[in-house]
N, C-alpha and C positions, 0 to 999 in steps of 0.2 A: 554497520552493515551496509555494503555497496549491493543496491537493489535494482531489477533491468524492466525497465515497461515497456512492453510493446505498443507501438505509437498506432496499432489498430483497436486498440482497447483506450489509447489517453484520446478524451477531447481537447482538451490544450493544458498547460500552465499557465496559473495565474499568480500574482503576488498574494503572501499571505493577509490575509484578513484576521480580525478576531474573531474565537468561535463562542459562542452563546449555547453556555450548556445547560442542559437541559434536566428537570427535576425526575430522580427515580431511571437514569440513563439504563439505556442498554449496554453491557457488557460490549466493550469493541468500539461505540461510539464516543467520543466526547464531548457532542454536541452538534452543532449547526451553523452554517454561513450563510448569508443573502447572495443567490449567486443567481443570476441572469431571472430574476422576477421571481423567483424560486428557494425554497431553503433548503439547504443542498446539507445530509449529515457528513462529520467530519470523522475520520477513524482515529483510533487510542491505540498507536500501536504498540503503547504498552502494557493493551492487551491481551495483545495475542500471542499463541506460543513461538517459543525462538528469540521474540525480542527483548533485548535486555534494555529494561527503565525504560524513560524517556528521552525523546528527540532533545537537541540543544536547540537552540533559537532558531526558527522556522523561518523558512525565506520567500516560500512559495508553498503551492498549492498546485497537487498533477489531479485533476479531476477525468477521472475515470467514463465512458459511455455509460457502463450501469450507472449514474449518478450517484458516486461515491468520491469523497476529498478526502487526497492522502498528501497530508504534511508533509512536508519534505525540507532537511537542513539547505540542499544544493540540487542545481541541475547540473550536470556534469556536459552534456554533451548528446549524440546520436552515435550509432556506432549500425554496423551489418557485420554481426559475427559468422568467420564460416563455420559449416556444419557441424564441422572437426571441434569446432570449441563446443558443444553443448552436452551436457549431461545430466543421468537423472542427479535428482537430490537425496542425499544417501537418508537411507530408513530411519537413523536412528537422532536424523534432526526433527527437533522438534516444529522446525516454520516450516515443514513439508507438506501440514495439514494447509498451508495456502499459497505455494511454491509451486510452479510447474516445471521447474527446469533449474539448471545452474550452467553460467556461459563461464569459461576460462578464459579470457584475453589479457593480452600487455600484463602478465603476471596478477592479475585482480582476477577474483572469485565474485561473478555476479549472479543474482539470486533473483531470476523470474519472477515476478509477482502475475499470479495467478488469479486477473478478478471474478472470476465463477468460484472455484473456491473460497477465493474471502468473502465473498456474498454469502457463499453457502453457509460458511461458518460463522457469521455476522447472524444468519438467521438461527441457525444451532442455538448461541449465545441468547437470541429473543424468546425460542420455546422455551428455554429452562430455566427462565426468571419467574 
């Protein structure tokens, strides 16, 4: 899945770290990194809906404003998509519930990642444990 972060939601990339997971986790989390004096949770995005299994060997870390660390195989790059490429995310996908958009370019399908949503749904997953 080719995934598009808005670089006003990422604080930076960093190289991956090990994450230290945690006993009795929340649904969505994997655990936690030592990140700038702080323990920063990491997400399981093979928890959430739309994604299939697991990531393959993780190379970095896009850490998000809301302080949240989302694994990631690759950084691909920066791009400014125009208008023309951006569309919703059709209903009947299931990563919609943390998607805000889907960009078309250079023939790739990229998939907004939406972090007020996956907050949201991060905390959904804590009520209902």
């Amino acid at each position: 899945m080719n995934l598009l972060l808005s670089t006003l939601d990422l604080r930076e990339v960093v190289v991956s770290a090990p994450v230290a997971p945690l006993p009795g986790r929340s649904r969505g989390i994997q655990g936690v990194v030592f990140y700038q004096g702080e323990f920063l949770p990491v997400l399981a995005w093979e928890d959430l809906p739309g994604c299939e299994g697991t990531l393959g060997a993780t190379t970095a870390m896009a850490v998000l404003r809301p302080r949240l660390g989302l694994p990631v195989e690759r950084v691909i790059g920066t791009i400014t998509p125009p208008p023309e490429a951006w569309g919703d995310v059709d209903e009947k996908d299931d990563a919609g519930a943390w998607l805000g958009g889907v960009c078309r370019v250079a023939g790739l399908e990229l998939r907004l990642v939406d972090p007020d949503r996956l907050i949201a749904l991060l905390h959904r997953y804590r009520e209902d444990r």
